[in-house]
C-alpha positions in Angstrom: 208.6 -156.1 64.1 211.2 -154.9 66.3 211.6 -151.5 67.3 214.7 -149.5 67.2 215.6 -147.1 69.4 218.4 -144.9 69.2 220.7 -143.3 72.0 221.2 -139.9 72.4 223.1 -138.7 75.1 222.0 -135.6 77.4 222.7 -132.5 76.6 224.9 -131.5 80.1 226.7 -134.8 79.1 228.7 -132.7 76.0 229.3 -129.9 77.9 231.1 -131.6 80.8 233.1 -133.7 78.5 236.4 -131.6 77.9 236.9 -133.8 74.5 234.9 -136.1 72.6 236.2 -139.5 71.8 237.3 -139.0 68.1 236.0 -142.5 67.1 232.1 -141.5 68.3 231.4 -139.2 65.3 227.7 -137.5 65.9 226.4 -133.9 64.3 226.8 -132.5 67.7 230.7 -132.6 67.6 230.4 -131.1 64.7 228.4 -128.2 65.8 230.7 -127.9 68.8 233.6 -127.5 66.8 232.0 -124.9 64.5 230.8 -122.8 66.9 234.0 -122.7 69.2 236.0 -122.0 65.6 232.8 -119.1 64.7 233.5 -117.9 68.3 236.8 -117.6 68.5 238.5 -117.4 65.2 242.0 -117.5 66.1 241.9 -121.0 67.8 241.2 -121.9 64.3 244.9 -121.4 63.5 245.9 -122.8 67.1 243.3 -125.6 67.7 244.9 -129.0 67.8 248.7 -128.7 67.6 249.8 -131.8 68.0 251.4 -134.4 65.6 248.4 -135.2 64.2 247.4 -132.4 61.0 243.9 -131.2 61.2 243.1 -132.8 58.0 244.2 -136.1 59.4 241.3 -135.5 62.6 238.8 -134.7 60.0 239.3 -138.1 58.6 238.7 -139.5 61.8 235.5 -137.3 62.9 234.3 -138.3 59.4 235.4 -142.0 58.9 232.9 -142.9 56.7 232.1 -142.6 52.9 228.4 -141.1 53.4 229.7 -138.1 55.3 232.5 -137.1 52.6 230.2 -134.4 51.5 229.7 -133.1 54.7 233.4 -132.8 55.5 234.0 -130.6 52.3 231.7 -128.7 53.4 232.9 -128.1 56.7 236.4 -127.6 55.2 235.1 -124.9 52.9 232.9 -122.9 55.7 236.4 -122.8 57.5 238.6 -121.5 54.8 236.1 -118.8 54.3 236.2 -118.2 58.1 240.1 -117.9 58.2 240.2 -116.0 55.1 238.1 -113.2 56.4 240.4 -113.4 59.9 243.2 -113.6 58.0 242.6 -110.8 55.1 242.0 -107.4 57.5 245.5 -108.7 59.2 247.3 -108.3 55.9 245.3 -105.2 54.7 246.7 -103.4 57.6 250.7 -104.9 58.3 251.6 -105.5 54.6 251.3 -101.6 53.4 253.3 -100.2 56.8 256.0 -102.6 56.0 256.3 -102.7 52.3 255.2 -99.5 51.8 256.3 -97.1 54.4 255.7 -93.9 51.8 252.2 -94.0 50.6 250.3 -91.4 49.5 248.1 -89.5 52.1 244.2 -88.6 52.0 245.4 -85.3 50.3 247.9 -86.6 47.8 250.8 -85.5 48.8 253.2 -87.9 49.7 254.9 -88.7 52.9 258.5 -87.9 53.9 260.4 -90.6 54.8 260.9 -90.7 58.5 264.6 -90.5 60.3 263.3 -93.8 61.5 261.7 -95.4 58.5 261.8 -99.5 58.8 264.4 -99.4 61.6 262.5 -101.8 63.0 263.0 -104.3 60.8 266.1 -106.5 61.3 268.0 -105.7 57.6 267.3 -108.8 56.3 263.6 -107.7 56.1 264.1 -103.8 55.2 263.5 -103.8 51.6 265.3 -100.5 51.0 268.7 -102.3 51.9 271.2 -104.4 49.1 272.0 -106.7 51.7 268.9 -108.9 52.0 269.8 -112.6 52.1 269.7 -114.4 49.2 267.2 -117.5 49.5 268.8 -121.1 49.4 267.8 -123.1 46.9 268.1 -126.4 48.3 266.5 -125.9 51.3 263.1 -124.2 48.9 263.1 -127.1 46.6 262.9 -129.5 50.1 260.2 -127.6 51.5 258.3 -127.0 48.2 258.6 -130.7 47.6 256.9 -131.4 50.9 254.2 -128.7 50.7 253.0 -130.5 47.7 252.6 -133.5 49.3 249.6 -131.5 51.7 246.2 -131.5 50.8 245.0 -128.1 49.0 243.2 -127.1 52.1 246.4 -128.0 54.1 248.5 -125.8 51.7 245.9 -123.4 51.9 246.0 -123.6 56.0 249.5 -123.6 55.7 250.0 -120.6 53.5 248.1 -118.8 55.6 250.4 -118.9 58.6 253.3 -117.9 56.9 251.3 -114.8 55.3 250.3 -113.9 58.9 254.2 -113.7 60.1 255.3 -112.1 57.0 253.5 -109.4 57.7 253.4 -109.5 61.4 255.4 -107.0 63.0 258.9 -107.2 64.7 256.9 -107.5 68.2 254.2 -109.8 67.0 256.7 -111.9 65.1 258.2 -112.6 68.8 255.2 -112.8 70.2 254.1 -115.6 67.6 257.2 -117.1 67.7 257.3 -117.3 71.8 254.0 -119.2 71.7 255.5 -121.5 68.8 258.3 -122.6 70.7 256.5 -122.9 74.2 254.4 -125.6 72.4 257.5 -127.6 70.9 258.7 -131.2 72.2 262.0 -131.9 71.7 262.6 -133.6 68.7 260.7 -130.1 67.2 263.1 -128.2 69.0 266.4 -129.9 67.8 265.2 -129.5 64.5 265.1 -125.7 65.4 268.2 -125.9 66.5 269.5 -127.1 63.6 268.3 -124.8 60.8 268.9 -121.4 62.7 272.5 -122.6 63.5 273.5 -121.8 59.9 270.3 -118.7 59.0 271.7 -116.7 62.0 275.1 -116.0 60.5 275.7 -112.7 59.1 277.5 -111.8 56.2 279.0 -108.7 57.4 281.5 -108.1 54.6 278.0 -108.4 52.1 276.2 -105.6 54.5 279.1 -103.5 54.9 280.2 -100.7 52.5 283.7 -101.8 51.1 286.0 -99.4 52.4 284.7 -101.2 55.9 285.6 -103.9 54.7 289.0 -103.1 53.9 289.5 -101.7 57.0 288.6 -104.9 58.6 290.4 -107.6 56.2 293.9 -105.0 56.8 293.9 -106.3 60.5 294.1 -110.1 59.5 297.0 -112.2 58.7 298.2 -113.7 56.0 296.3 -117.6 56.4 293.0 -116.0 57.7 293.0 -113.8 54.7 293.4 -117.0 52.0 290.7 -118.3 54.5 288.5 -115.3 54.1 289.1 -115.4 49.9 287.2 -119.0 49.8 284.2 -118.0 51.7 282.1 -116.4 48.9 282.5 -114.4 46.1 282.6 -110.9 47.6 284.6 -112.1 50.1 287.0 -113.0 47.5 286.7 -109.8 45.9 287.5 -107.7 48.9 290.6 -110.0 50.3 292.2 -110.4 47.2 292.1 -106.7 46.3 294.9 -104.5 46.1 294.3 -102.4 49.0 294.6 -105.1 51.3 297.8 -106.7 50.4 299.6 -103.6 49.6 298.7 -103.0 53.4 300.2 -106.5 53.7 303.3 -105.8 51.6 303.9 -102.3 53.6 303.6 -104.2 56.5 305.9 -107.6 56.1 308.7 -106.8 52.9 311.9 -105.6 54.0 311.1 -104.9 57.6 309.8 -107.0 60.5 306.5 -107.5 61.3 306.0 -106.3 65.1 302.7 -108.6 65.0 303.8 -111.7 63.9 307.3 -111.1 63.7 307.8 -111.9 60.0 310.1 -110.4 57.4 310.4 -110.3 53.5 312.7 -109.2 50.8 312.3 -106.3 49.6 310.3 -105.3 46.3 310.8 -102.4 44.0 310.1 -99.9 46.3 309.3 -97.1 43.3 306.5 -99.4 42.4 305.5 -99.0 46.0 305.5 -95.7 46.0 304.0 -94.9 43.1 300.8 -96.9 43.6 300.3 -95.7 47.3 298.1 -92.7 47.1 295.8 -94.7 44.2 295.1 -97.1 47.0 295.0 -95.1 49.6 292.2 -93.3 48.0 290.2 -96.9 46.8 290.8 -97.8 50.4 288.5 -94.2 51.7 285.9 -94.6 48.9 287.6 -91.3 47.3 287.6 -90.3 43.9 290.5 -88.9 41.8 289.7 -85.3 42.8 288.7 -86.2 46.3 292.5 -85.1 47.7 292.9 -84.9 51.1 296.1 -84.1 53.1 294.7 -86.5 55.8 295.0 -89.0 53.3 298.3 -88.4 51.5 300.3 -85.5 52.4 301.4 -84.1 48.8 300.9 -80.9 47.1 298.6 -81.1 44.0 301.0 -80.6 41.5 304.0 -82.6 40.9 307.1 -82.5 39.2 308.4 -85.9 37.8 312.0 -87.1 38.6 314.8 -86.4 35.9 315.4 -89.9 35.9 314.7 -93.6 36.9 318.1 -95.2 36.9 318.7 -96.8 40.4 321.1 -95.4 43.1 322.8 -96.7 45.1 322.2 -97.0 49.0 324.7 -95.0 51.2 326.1 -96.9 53.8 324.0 -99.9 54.1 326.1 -102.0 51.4 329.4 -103.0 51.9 331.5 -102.9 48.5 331.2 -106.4 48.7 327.4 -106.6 49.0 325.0 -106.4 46.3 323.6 -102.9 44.7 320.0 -102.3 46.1 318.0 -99.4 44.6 317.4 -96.5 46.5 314.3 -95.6 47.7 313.9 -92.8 45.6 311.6 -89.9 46.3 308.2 -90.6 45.1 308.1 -90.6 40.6 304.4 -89.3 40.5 305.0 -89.1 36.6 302.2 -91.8 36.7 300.1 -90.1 39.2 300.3 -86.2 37.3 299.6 -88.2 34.1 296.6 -89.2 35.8 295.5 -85.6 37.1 296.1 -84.1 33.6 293.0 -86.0 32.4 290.8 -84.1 34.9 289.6 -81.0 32.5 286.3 -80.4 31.4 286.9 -82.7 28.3 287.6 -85.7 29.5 284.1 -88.0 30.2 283.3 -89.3 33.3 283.7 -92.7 31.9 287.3 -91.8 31.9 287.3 -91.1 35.5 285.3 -93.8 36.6 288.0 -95.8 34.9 290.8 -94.4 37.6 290.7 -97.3 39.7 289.9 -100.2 36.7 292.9 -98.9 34.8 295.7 -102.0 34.3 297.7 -103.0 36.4 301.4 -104.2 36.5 300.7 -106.9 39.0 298.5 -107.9 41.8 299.9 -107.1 45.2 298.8 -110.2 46.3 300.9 -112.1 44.0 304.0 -109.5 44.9 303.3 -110.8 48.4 303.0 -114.4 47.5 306.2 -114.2 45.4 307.8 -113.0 48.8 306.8 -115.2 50.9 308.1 -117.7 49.1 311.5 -116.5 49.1 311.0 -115.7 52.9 310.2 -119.2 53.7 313.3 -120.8 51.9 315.4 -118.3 54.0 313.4 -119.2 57.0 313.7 -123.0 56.6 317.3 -123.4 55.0 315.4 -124.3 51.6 318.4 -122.9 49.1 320.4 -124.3 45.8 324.2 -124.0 45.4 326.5 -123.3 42.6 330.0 -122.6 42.2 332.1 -120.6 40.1 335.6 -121.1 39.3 338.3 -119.3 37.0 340.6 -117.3 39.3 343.7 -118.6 39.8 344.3 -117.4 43.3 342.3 -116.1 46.2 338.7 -113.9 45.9 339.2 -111.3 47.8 336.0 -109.1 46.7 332.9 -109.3 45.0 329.4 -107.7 44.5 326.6 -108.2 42.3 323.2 -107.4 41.4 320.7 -109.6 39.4 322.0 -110.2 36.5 326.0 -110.2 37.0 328.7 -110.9 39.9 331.8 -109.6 39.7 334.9 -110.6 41.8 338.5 -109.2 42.2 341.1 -111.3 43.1 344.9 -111.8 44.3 346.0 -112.7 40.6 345.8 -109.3 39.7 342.0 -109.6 37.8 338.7 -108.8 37.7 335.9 -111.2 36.5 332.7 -110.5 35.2 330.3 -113.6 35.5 326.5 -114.3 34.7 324.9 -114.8 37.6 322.3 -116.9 36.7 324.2 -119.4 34.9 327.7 -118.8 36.2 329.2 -118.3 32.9 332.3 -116.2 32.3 331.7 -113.1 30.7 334.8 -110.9 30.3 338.2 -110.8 32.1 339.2 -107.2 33.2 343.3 -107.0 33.3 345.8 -103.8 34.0 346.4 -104.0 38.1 349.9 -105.5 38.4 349.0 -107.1 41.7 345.9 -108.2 43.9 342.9 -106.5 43.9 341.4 -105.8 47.2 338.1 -103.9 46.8 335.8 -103.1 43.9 332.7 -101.3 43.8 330.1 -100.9 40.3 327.1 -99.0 39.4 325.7 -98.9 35.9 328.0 -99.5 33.4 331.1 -97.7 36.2 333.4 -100.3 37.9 336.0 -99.1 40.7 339.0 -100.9 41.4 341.3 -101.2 44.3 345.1 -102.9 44.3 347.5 -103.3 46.3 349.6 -101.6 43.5 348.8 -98.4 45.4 346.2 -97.5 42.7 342.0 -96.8 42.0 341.1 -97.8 38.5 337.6 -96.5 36.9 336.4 -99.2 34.2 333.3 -99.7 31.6 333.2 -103.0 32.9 330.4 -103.3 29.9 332.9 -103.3 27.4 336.1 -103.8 29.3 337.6 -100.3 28.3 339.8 -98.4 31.1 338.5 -95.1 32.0 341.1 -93.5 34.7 343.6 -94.2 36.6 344.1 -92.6 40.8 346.5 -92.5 42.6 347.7 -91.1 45.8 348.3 -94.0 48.4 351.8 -95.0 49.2 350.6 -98.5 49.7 348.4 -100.9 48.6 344.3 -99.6 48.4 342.9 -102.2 51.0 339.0 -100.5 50.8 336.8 -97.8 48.9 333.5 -96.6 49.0 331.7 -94.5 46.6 328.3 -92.5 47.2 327.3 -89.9 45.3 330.5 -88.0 43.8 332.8 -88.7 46.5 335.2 -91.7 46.7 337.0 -92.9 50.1 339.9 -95.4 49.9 341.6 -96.8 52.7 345.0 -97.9 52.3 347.8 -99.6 54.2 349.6 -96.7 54.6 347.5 -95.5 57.8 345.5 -92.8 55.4 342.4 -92.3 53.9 341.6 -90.4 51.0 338.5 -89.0 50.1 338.2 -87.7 46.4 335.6 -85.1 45.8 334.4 -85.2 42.1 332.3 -82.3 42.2 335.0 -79.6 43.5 337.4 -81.7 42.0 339.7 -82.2 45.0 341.1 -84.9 47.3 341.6 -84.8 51.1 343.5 -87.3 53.5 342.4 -88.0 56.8 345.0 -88.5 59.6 344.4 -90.3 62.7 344.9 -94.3 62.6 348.4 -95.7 63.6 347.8 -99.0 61.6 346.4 -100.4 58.7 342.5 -99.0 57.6 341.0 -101.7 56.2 337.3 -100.7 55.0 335.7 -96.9 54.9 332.3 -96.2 54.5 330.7 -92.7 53.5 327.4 -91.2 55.2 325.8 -89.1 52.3 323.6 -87.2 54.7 325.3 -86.5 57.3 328.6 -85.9 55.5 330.7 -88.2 57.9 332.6 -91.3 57.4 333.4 -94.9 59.4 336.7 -96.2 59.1 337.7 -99.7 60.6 341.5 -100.0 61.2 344.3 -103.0 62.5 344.6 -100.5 65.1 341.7 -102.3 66.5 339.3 -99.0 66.5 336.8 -98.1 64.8 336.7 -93.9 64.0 333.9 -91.1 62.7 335.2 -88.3 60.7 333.5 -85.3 59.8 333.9 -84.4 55.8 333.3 -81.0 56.5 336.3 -79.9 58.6 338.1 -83.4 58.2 338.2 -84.3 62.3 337.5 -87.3 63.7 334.2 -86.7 66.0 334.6 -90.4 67.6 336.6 -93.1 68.2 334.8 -96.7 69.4 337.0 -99.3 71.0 336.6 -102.5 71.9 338.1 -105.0 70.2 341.0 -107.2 71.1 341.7 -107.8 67.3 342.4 -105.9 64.0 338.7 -104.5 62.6 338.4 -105.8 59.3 334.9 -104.0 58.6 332.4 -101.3 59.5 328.7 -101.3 58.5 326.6 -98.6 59.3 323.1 -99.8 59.5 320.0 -98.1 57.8 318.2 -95.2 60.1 314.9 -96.3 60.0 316.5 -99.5 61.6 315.5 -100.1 64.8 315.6 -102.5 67.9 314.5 -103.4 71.3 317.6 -103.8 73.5 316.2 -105.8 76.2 315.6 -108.7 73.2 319.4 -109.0 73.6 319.3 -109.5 77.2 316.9 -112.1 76.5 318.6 -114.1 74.0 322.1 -114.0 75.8 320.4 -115.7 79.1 318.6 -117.8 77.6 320.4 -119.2 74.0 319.5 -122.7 72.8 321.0 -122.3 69.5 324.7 -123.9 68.5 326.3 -120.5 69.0 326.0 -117.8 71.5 325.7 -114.0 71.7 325.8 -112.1 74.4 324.6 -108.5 75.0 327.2 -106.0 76.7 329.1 -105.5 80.0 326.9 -103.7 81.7 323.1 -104.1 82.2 322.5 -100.5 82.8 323.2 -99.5 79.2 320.1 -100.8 78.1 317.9 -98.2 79.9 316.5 -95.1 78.1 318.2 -95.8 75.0 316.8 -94.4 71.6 315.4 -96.7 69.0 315.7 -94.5 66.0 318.1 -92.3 64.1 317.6 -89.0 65.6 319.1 -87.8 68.8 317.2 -87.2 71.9 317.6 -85.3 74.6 319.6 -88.2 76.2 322.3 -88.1 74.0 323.6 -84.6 73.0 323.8 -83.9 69.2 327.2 -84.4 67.1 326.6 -80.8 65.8 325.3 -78.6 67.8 326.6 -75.7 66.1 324.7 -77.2 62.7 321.1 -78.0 64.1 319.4 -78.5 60.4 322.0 -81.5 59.6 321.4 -84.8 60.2 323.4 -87.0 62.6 324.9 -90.3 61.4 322.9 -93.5 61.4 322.4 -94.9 65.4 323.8 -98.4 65.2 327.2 -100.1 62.8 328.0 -103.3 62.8 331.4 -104.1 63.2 333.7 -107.4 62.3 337.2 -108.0 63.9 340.2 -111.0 63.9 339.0 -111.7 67.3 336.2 -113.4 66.2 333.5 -111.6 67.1 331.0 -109.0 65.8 329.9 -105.7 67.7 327.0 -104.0 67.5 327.4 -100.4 67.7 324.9 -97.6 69.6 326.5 -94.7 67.3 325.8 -91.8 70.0 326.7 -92.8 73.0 329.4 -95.1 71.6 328.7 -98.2 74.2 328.7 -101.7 72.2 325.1 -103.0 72.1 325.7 -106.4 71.6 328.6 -109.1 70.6 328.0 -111.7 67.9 329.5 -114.9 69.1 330.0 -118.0 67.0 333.1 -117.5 64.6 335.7 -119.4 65.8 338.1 -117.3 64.1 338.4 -113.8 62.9 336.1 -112.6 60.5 336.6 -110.9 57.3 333.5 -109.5 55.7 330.2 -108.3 56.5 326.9 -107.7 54.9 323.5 -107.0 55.8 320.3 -105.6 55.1 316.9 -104.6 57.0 316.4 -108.7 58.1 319.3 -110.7 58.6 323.3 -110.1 59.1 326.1 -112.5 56.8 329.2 -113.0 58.2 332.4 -114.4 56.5 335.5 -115.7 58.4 338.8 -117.9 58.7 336.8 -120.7 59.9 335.8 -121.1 56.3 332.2 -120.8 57.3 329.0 -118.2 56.3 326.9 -117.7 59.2 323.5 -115.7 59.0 322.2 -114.0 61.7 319.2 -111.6 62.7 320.6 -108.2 63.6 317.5 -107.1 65.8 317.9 -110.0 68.4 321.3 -111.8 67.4 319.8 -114.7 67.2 322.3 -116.8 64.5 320.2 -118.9 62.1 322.0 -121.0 59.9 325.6 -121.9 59.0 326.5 -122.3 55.0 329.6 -123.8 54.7 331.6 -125.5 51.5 334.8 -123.7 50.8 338.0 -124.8 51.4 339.6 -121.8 52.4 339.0 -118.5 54.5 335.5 -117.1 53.6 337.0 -113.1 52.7 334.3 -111.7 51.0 330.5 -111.9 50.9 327.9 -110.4 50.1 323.6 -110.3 50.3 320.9 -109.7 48.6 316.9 -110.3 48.7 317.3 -113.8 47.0 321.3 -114.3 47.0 324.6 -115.1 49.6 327.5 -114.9 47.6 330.7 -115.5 49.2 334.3 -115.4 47.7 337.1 -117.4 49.3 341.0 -117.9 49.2 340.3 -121.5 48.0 339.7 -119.2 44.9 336.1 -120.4 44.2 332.8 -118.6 44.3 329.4 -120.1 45.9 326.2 -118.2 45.0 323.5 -119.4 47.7 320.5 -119.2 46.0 317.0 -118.7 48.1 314.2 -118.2 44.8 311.9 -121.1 44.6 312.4 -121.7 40.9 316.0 -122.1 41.4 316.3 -124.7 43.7 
């Protein structure tokens, strides 16, 4: 019999070793590892972190089937180990963070601290809306993996994330620093790739929504379409109303200074009325929350006698289209509003303010807008002509739904603008008509048989019959209840329908050609063959000013809105340094363009044009002016110095019409030219008539132009017409 004798190694042997050889299993390693994890509980958690699990080190200490019952056991001795380590841990964190206002030893409950959870980043404060929302892809990965673990691995596993959910902010770094110190790389690049997309905010979700306004009103128009697709409160906030009527205000019938875009313009009484509504949603303000900071208006309001559009004074010629005025503010909506505010009403009905229906979404106003803007930007237009005159147009002007045209056969045409049919023939002038002007239902006519006929152009019935010239009635202009005329007698006439009386104003040796009345300022601009342009005062019937300047007869005059405004030194620019097929050049002198003022009212600069009169407004700052020497001026009203010349015409121009964004001219080189006013910059030629271009005129969508060929062209801009 053979005896066995079995190795044991000495004692000093295990403690010099730093680590046992995982293939030598033996009860001391065993008792080793106990007592290091019974000594030192947190290396329990730590021990071991490499790529091998702990459960998969256990199968090697215990590699055989005998000693299965001993590793449970050892697994179960360690759970309870962690658990009581792990449970004090969460008995103290879990309350302070999820619980900040628990009752006391004597029952009375805390106050919440100035402070309470700031130390929480506000994904983790529980008292906040904003807490992220978990993603559900990335919890069905990582639940599908966790079930692949081992219950005591799930268990080990669960345990860590319980520790750092209710660690601290400074123990959370602290856990998280000795994380990533013990990283490799491929660890760390898989780091790197999953906080790349968690650290992004969504700062529009934490913010309050008038914050959010604020910010979305300082982007433009692509990063706002941008914003709309991120999520859906981001579409919420950058498709609401408060943001594009910011837009709107900012871009439709005026440059933008930022991007240096224009629209047409919108109903402007729509604009108005819906202002103070969203400049209250915009602050977070109720109905009865009025503040003067916010909208300067007087709590009650009386609503306008009526809505039927005006016309603008002076910023039309008689041959342009009518625009409606923008009309003092009709709060009828607003005050119908405010009379729901008594003790009755509920405060459903209130809440209801801002949900109540509206007429349209700004942003589609905008888009509708833009549109148009873009086919005038790009040349993007559709063409049609109307014929039926037998001789030469000579004036037109039209709104959107008619056109109507005088010509030299001695009648006036009515036509449907839309589909350029015919609608009624006006006849009684016994030679060509000259000028016309409409409003409403009221159509005035001027002849060169010396007379001013009023008409219901509606039904073609004759209303009144002036006279007064001595020769033919080359212009008129009517604004409120006064009518000029100029004739080619040398006079103009000025009819006043309220006092019932008519004056003639002296001064021109020649021809006047085209008179325009200032409402406000109660002056008038006369344009003469003379080749001088003049400004008379209405009140004592002088002439203030004369301009000259022109080396040919002045065929037109356009004073120019007063809230228009420009920066001179664009026109020094763009003379030096024109690329386009034309050229424009700024005037004589460079010095002119220094301390010059950019608005309507006089500075101290330029002395007033009544001094004597302080309370009445002075004329608009800038006209336009056209001339047979083939050039246009633009005007500095005060001081009387010529701003700028328009070159490109290579004949003398005719007609004239503009608007806030862009300048049409009409000449004897049979061609349309559009140009902008601010910068003179020319942007496109139209051409297409046979004849001298004598008449045209503009709208938001339109150029309509009238010609001796005796044809009219409507040059259409709206998307669903081309």
């Amino acid at each position: 019999m053979t005896n066995t004798t079995t190795y044991l190694p000495p004692m000093n042997s295990v403690k010099h070793r730093r680590r046992p050889s995982w293939h030598a299993p033996g009860p001391s390693t065993t008792d080793a590892f106990t007592a290091a994890t019974a000594t030192d509980p947190h290396a329990a958690l730590m021990h071991g972190h490499d790529h091998e699990g702990l459960t998969e080190r256990t199968r090697h200490l215990y590699g055989t089937v005998e000693d299965a019952d001993d590793a449970e056991e050892v697994q179960a001795n360690k759970s309870k180990k962690m658990s009581e380590m792990i449970t004090p841990y969460l008995a103290q964190h879990i309350p302070q963070q999820y619980n900040p206002l628990g009752a006391t030893s004597g029952g009375a409950q805390d106050q919440r601290p100035s402070t309470a959870n700031t130390k929480f980043c506000y994904r983790h404060r529980p008292d906040l809306l904003c807490r992220r929302q978990a993603d559900e892809p990335s919890m069905e990965q990582l639940q599908d993996e966790l079930g692949r673990e081992s219950q005591a691995d799930q268990q080990s596993i669960a345990n860590v994330w319980s520790l750092f959910s209710a660690a601290p902010s400074r123990h959370r770094n602290l856990m998280l620093q000795g994380i990533l110190a013990q990283c490799c790389f491929p660890q760390l690049s898989f780091i790197s790739s999953s906080v790349r997309n968690l650290i992004k905010i969504d700062f529009l979700g934490a913010l309050p929504a008038e914050l959010g306004f604020k910010i979305l009103c300082y982007l433009d128009t692509t990063s706002l379409c941008q914003a709309s697709q991120v999520n859906r409160r981001w579409r919420q906030l950058a498709d609401d109303d408060v943001v594009w009527h910011k837009m709107c205000e900012q871009h439709i019938d005026r440059k933008c200074t930022k991007c240096g875009w224009g629209l047409p313009l919108l109903d402007q009484r729509r604009l108005r009325h819906e202002k103070r509504r969203i400049q209250l949603r915009a602050s977070g303000r109720g109905l009865n929350e009025w503040s003067p900071n916010i909208t300067p208006q007087p709590e009650t309001f009386v609503p306008p006698t009526t809505l039927v559009h005006r016309s603008t004074d002076g910023v039309e010629s008689p041959n342009g289209t009518k625009r409606p005025a923008p009309e003092e503010s009709s709060l009828a909506y607003v005050s119908s509003k405010r009379s729901c505010t008594s003790a009755e009403v509920g405060q459903d009905e209130l809440s209801s303010y801002f949900d109540c229906a509206k007429k349209r979404p700004w942003k589609d106003v905008y888009k509708d807008r833009f549109k148009v803007g873009s086919n005038w930007k790009y040349g993007r237009y559709s063409t049609r002509t109307f014929k039926g005159h037998t001789n030469g147009v000579m004036c037109l002007q039209f709104d959107d739904e008619v056109l109507i045209t005088g010509s030299y056969d001695a009648t006036v045409k009515v036509w449907d603008i839309k589909t350029g049919q015919e609608l009624r023939t006006l006849t009684g002038h016994t030679q060509g008509i000259r000028c016309l002007q409409f409003e409403d239902s009221k159509l005035i006519t001027g002849s060169l048989d010396k007379t001013i006929k009023i008409w219901n152009w509606r039904t073609g019935a004759l209303i009144k019959t002036l006279c007064g010239h001595s020769h033919g009635v080359i212009g008129l202009h009517m604004a409120d209840k006064l009518l000029a005329s100029a004739s080619s007698d040398n006079t103009i006439m000025v009819h006043d329908f309220t006092h019932m009386k008519r004056t003639r104003l002296l001064g021109h040796t020649d021809w006047v050609n085209a008179v325009k009345l200032d409402v406000p300022s109660r002056t008038l601009f006369s344009a003469s063959d003379d080749m001088t342009v003049k400004l008379w005062d209405l009140d004592t019937h002088h002439c203030i000013k004369t301009y000259e300047g022109h080396v040919g007869q002045v065929q037109q005059v356009l004073p120019l809105p007063r809230a228009f405004e420009i920066d001179e030194d664009d026109f020094v620019a763009n003379a030096n340094n024109d690329t386009s097929d034309t050229a424009s050049l700024a005037s004589d002198t460079t010095q002119s363009f220094t301390q010059l003022p950019t608005s309507s009212s006089h500075t101290t600069d330029e002395p007033s044009f009544f001094p004597n009169d302080p309370s009445r407004p002075d004329p608009p700052s800038y006209m336009l002016t056209g001339s047979l020497d083939g050039t246009i001026r633009l005007w500095h009203v005060p001081s009387g110095r010529c701003v700028h010349r328009f070159f490109g015409h290579v004949e003398g121009i005719w007609s004239l019409a503009a608007d806030s964004l862009r300048l049409v001219s009409g000449a004897e080189d049979k061609t349309i030219k559009i140009w902008d006013p601010r910068t003179g910059k020319h942007e496109r030629t139209l051409t297409g008539h046979t004849g001298p271009v004598t008449c045209v005129g503009l709208s938001d969508e339109r150029v309509v132009s009238g010609s001796e060929d005796g044809t009219v062209r409507v040059h259409c801009f709206v998307s669903e017409e081309l």
